[in-house]
VOPAGU-2260 file (C-alpha; in pm, 1 decimal, decimal comma):
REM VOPAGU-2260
SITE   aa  ch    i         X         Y         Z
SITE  UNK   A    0    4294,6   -5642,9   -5529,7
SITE  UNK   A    1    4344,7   -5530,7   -5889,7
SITE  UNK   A    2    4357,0   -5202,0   -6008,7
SITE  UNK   A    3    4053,5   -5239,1   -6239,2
SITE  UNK   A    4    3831,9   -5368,9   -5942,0
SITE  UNK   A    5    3950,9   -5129,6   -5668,2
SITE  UNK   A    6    3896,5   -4825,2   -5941,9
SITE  UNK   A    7    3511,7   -5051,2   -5994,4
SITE  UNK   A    8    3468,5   -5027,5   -5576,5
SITE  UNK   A    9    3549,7   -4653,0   -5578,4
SITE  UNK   A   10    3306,6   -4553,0   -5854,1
SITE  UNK   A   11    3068,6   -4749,9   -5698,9
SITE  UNK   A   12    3126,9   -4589,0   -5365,7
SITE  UNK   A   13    3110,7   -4223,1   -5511,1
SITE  UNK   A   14    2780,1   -4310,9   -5683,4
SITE  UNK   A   15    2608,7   -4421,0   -5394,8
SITE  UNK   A   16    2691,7   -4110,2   -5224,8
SITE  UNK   A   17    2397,2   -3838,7   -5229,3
SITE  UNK   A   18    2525,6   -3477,1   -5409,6
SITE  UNK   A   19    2537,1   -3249,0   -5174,4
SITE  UNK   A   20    2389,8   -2934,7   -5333,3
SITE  UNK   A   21    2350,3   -2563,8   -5139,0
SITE  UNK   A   22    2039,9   -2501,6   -4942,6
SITE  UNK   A   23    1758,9   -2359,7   -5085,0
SITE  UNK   A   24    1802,5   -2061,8   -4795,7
SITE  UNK   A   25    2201,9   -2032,4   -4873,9
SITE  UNK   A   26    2086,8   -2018,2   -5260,2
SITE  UNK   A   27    1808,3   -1763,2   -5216,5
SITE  UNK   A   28    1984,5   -1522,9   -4923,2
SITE  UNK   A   29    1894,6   -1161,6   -5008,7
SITE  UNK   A   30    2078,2    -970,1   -5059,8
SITE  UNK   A   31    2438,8   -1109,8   -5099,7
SITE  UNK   A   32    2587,9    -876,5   -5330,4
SITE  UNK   A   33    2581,1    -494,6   -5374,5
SITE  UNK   A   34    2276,6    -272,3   -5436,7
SITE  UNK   A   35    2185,3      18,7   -5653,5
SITE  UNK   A   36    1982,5     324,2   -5567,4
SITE  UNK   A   37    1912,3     460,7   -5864,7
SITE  UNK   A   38    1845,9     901,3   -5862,4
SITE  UNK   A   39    1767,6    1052,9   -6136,8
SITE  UNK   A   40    1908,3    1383,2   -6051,3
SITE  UNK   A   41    2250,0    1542,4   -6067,5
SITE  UNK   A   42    2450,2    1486,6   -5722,8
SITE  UNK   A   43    2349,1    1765,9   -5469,9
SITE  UNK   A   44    1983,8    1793,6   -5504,6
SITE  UNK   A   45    1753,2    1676,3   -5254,1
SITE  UNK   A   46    1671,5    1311,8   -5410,5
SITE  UNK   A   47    2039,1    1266,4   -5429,2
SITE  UNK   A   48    2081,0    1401,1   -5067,4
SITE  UNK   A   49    1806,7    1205,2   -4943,6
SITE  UNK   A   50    1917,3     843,0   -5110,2
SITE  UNK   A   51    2256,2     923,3   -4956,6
SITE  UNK   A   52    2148,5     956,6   -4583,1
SITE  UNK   A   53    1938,1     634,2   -4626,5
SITE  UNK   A   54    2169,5     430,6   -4813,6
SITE  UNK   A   55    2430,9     401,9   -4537,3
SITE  UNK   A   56    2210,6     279,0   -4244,7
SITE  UNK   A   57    2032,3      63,3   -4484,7
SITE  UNK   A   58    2395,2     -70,3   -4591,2
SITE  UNK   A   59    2453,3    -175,3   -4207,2
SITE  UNK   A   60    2065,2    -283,2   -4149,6
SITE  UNK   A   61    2102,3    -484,9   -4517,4
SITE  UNK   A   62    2460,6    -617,6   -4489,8
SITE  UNK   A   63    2546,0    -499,2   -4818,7
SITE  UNK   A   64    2702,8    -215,9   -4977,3
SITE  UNK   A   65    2440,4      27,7   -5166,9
SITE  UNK   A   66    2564,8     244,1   -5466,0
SITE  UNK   A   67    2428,0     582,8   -5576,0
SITE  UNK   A   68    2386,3     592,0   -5947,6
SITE  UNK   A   69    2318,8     927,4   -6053,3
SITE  UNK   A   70    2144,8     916,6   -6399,5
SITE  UNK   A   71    2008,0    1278,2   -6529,6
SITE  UNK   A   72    1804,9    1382,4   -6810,2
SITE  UNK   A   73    1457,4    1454,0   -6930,8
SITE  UNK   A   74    1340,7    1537,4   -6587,0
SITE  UNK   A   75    1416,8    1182,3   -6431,0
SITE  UNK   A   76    1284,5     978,8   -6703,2
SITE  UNK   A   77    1613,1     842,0   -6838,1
SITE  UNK   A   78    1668,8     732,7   -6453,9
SITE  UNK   A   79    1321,9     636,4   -6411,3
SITE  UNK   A   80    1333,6     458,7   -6742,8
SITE  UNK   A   81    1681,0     262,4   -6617,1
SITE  UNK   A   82    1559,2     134,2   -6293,2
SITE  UNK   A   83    1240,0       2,4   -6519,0
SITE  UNK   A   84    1400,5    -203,3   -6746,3
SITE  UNK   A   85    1614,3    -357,7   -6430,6
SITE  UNK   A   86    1589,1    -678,7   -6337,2
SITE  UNK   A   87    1324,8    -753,4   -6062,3
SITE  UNK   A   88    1570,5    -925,3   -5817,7
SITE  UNK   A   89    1572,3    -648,4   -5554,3
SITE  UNK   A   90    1943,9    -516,9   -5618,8
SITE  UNK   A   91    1800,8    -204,8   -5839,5
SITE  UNK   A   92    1618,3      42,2   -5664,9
SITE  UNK   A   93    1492,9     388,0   -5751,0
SITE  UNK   A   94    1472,5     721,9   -5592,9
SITE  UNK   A   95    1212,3     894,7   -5721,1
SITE  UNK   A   96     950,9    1165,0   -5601,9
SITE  UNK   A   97     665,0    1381,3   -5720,7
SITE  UNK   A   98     810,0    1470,8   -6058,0
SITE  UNK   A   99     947,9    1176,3   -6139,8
SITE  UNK   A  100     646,9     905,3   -6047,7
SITE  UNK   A  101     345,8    1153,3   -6134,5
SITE  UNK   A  102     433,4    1489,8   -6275,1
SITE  UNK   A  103     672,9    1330,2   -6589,9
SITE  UNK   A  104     353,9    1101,3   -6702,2
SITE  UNK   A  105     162,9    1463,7   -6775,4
SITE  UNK   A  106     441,2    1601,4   -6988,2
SITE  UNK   A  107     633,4    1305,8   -7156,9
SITE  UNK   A  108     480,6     974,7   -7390,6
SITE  UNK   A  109     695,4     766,9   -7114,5
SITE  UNK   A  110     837,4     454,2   -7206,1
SITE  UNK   A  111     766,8     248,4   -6921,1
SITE  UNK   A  112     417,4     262,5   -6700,6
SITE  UNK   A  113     467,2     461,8   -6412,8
SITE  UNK   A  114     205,5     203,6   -6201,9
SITE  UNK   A  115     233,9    -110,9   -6342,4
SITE  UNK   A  116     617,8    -150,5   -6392,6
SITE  UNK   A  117     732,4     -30,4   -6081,0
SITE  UNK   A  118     695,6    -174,1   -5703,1
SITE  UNK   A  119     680,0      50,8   -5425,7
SITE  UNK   A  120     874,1       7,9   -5110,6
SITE  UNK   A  121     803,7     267,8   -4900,3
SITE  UNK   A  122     767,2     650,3   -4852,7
SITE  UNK   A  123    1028,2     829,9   -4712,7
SITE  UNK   A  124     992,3    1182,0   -4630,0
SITE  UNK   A  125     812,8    1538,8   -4737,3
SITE  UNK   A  126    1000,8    1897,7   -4824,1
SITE  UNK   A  127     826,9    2231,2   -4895,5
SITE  UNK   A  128     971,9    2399,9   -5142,3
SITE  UNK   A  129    1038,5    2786,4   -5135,3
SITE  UNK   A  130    1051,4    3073,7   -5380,7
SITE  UNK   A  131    1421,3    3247,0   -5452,0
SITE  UNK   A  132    1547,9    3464,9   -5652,8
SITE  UNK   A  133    1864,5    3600,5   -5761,9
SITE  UNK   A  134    2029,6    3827,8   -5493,1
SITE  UNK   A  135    1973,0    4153,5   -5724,5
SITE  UNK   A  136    1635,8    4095,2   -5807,5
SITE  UNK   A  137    1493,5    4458,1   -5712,7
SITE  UNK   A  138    1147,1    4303,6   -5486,5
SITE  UNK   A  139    1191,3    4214,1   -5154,0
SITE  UNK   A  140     875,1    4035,3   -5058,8
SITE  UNK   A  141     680,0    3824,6   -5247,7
SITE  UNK   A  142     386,8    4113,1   -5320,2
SITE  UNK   A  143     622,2    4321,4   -5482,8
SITE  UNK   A  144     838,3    4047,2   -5658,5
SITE  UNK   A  145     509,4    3995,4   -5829,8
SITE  UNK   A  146     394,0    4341,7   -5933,5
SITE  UNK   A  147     769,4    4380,6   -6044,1
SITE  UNK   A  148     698,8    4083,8   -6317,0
SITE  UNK   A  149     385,3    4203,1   -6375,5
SITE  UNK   A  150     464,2    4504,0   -6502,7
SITE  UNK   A  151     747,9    4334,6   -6706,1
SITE  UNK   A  152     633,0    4039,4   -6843,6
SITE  UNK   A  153     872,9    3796,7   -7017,9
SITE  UNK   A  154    1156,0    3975,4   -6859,9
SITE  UNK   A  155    1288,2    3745,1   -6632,5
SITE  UNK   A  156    1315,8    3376,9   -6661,0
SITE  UNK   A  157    1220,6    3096,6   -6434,1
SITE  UNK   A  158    1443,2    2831,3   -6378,7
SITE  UNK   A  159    1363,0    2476,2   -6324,1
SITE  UNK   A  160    1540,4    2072,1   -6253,3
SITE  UNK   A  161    1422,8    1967,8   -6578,4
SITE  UNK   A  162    1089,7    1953,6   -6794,4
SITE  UNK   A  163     845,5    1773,0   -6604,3
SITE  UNK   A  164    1024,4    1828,7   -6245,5
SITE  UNK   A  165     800,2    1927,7   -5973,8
SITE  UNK   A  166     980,5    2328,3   -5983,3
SITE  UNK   A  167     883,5    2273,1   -6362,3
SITE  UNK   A  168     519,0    2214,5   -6239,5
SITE  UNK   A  169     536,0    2452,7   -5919,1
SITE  UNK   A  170     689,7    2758,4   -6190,8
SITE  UNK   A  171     348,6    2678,7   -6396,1
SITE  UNK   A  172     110,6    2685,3   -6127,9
SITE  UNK   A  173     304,5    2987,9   -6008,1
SITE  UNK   A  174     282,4    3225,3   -6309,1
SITE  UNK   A  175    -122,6    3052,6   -6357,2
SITE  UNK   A  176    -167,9    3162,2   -5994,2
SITE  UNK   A  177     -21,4    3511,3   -5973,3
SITE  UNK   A  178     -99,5    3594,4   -6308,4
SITE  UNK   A  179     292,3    3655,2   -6411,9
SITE  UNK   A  180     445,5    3536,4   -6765,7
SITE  UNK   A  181     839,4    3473,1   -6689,9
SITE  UNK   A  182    1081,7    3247,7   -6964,9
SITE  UNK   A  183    1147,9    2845,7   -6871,2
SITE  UNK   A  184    1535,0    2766,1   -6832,0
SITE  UNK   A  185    1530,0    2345,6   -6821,0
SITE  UNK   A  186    1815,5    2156,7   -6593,4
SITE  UNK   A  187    1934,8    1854,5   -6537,6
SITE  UNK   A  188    1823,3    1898,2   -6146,7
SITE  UNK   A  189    1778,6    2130,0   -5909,3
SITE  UNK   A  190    2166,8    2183,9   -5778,2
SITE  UNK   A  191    2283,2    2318,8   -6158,0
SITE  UNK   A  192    1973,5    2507,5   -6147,1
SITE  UNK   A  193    2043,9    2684,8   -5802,7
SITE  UNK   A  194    2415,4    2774,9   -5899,3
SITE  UNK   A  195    2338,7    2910,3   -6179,0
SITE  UNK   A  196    2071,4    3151,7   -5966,3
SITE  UNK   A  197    2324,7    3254,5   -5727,7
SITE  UNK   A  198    2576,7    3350,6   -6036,5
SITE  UNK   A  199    2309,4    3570,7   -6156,0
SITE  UNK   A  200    2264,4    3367,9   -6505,4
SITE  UNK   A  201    1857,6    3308,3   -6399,4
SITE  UNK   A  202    1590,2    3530,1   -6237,4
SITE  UNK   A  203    1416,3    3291,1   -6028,5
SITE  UNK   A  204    1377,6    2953,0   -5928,0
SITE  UNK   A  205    1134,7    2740,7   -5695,2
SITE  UNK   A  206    1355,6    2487,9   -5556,0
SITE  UNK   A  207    1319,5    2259,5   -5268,5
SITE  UNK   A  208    1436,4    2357,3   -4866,7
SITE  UNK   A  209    1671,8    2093,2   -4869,9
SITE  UNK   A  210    1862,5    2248,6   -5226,7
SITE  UNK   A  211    1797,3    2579,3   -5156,3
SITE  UNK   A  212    1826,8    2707,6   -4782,3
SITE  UNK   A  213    2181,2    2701,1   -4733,9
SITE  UNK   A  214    2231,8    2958,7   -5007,6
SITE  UNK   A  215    1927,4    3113,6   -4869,5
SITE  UNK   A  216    2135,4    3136,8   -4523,6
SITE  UNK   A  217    2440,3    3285,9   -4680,8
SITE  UNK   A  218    2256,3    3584,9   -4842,0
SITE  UNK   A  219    2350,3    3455,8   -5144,7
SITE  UNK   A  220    1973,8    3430,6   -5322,9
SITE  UNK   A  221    1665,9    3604,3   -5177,7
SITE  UNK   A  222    1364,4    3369,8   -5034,1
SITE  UNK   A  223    1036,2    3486,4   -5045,0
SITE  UNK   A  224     848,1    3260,7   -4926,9
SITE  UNK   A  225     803,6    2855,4   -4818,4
SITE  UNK   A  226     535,1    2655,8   -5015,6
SITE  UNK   A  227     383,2    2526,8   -4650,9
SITE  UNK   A  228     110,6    2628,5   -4414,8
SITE  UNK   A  229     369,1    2701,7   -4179,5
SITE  UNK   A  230     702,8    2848,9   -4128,2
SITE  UNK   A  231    1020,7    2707,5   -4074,0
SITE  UNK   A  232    1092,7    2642,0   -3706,9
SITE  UNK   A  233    1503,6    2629,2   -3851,6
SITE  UNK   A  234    1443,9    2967,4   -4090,7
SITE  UNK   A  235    1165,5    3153,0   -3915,6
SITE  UNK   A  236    1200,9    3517,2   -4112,8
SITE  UNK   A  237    1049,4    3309,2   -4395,2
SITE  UNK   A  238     729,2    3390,8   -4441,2
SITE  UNK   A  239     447,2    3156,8   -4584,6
SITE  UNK   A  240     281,3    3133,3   -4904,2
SITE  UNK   A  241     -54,8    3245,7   -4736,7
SITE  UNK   A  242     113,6    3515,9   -4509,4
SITE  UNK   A  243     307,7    3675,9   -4817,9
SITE  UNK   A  244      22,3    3683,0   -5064,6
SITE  UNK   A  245     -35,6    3387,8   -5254,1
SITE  UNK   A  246    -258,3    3207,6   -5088,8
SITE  UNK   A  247    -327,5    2860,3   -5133,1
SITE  UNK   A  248      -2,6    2790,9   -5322,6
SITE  UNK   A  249     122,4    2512,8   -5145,2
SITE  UNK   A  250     334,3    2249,1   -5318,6
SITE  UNK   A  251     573,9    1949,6   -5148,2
SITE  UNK   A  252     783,9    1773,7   -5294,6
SITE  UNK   A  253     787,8    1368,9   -5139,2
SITE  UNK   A  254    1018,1    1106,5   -5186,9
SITE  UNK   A  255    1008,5     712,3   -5192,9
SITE  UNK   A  256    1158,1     408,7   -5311,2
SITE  UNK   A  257    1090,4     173,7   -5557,1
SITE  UNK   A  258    1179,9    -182,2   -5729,0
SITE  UNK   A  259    1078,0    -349,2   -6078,7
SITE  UNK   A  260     752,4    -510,5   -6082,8
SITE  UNK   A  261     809,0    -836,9   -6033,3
SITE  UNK   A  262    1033,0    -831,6   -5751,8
SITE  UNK   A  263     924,1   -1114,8   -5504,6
SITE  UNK   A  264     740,6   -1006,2   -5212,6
SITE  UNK   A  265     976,1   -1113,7   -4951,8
SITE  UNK   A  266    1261,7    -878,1   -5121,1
SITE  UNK   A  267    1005,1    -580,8   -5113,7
SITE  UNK   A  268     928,7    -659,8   -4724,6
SITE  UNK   A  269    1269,8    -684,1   -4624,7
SITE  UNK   A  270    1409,1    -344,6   -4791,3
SITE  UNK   A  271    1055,2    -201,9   -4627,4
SITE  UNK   A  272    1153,3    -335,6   -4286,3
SITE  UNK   A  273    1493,5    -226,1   -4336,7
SITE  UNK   A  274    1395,6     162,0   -4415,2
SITE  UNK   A  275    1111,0     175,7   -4157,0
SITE  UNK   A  276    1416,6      62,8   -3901,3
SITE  UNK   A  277    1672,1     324,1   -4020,8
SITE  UNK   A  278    1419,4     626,2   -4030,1
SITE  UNK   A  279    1309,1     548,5   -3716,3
SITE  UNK   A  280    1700,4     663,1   -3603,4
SITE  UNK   A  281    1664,6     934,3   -3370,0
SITE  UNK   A  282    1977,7    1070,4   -3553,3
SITE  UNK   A  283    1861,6    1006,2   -3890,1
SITE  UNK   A  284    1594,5    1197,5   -3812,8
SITE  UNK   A  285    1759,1    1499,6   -3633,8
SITE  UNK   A  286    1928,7    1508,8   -3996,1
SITE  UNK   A  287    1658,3    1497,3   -4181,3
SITE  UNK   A  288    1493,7    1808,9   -3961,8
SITE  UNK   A  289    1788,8    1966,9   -4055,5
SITE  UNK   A  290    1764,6    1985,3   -4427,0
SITE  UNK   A  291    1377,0    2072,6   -4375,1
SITE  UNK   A  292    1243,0    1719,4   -4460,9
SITE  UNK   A  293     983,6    1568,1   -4255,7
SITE  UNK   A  294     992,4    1178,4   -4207,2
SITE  UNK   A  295     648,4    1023,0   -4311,6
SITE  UNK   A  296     447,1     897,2   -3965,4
SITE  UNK   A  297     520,9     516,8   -3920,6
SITE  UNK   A  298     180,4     422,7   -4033,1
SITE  UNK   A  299     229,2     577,0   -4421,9
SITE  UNK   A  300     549,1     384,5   -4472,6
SITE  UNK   A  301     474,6     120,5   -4615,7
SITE  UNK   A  302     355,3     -42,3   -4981,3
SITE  UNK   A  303      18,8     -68,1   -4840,5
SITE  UNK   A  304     -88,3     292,2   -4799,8
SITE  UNK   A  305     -23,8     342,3   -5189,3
SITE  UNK   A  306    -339,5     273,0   -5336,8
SITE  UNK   A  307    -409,3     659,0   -5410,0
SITE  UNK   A  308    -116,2     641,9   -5596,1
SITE  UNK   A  309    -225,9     348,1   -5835,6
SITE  UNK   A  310    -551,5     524,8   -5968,7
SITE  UNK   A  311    -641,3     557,8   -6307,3
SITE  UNK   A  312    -555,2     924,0   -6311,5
SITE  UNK   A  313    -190,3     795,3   -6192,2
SITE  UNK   A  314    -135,5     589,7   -6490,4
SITE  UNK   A  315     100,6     761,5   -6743,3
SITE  UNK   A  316     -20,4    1061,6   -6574,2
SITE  UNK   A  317    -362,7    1016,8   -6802,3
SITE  UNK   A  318    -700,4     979,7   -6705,8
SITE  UNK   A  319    -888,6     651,6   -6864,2
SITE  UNK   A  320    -977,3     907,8   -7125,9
SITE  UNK   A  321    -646,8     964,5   -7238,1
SITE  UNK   A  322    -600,1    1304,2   -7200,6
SITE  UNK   A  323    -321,6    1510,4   -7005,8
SITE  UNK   A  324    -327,2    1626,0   -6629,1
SITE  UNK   A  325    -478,6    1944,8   -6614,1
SITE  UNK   A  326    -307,4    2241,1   -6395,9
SITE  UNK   A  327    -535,0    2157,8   -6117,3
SITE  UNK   A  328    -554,0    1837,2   -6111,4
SITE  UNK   A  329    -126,3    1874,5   -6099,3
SITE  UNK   A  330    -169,5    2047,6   -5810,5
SITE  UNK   A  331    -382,6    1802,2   -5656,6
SITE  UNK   A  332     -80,3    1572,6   -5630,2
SITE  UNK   A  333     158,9    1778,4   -5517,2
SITE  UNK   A  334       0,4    1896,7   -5253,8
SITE  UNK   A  335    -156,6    1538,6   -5173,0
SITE  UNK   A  336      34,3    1303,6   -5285,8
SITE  UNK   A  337    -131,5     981,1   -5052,1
């Protein structure tokens, strides 16, 4: 056989053989490459605390590493904004929580929509927050704290995790509530915020259990009270809001994870299935007791029970009028947030 004609009978031969391409399954398996949890907090504040003790059962349940991408500013809207503009394939997800997906819409021209651009995957779990001060702060119980700034208004300053945070809110409502006037010190989170109240720099701060309590523990700040309707079977000399003399003042802050809109719906189910599994962990969820966060029931885990969420009043944090959230209707949300 020449050459020419066996070179013919192998071209031939190749041509007549089908491609052989990857499945469509192989092509489409989710996830096959690292993920991103995107918190838009500095690292040791409760969002960051909270994406951390999900994000390594999830890694195991998902088969994938997940990274923690800590990006801060303008209370969580330069995060917010990042995980937005993300590609809607499932491998960007973001932390957020009561500041960050209501409160920022009712004190920044945002961007991105906080409904319509975003996917929810499911809630994740609830943390009172509680009222500190600095250690030499001369009240010490919440009546007096508040005759004390009474009678010296715009003497001491209220710190905060950054305009539009939920301590930003809860320090509003607070002063509105007890009729106080105190100075607003902005951070980029709660953690700067809190060392900067045990060094003495700031008078006060409202910060989450989950930021707050160790210092609390080591005598370090002075708590006067929890933001809850009951105390704190872990810190019971902490009195309640309604037990120390401002009633009513109740304020949690949730958290929850979302994806771009966009992201097909059989991505959104399996990172839903794969964080009801992991907070169903009897260990997961001795942890969580322990840093004061309760684990939403099984029922109000999912994308479903979010419809509260996606009202008009939701959207940009505006009513269909257009204007801002008023004071109460702020409160409203933190207190019932679904």
């Amino acid at each position: 056989m020449t050459l020419a004609r066996r070179a013919f009978l192998q071209l031939a031969a190749a041509a007549a053989t089908p491609p052989v391409f990857p499945s469509p399954a192989k092509a489409q398996a989710y996830p096959s490459r690292p993920i991103t949890i995107v918190v838009r907090y500095a690292p040791g504040g409760a969002s960051d605390v909270v994406a951390r003790a999900v994000a390594e059962p999830m890694r195991a349940v998902l088969g994938q590493p997940i990274v923690i991408e800590n990006v801060t500013g303008a209370g969580g809207s330069i995060g917010v904004g990042r995980a937005a503009r993300a590609a809607p394939d499932g491998y960007t997800l973001s932390l957020g929580q009561t500041g960050s997906h209501v409160m920022n819409g009712a004190v920044y021209l945002l961007p991105y929509d906080l409904v319509s651009d975003f996917e929810p995957v499911g809630l994740i779990a609830t943390d009172p927050m509680l009222i500190v001060a600095k250690s030499a702060m001369p009240a010490d119980d919440l009546k007096s704290l508040i005759a004390w700034l009474k009678a010296n208004p715009d003497k001491a300053n209220l710190g905060n995790a950054g305009v539009g945070s939920l301590s930003h809110i809860a320090g509003i409502l607070f002063q509105k509530k007890s009729g106080t006037r105190l100075g607003s010190v902005p951070y980029r989170g709660a953690a700067p915020a809190l060392q900067d109240l045990v060094a003495g720099q700031i008078d006060m701060l409202i910060a989450d259990v989950t930021t707050s309590l160790a210092q609390v523990g080591a005598r370090r700040v002075k708590a006067y009270a929890v933001t809850a309707d009951a105390r704190l079977s872990f810190a019971p000399d902490i009195p309640t809001v309604d037990e120390a003399g401002l009633p009513g003042f109740r304020i949690s802050l949730w958290h929850g994870l979302w994806v771009p809109k966009g992201t097909p719906k059989n991505i959104v189910a399996k990172l839903n299935a794969a964080l009801v599994e992991v907070l169903a962990d009897p260990g997961l969820r001795a942890r969580f007791a322990d840093l004061g966060q309760e684990i939403f029931p099984r029922e109000r885990q999912t994308p479903a029970r979010w419809p509260p969420y996606k009202s008009p009043r939701s959207r940009n944090g505006r009513q269909s009028s257009g204007r801002r959230l008023r004071c109460s209707e702020a409160h409203h949300h933190v207190q019932f947030p679904f």
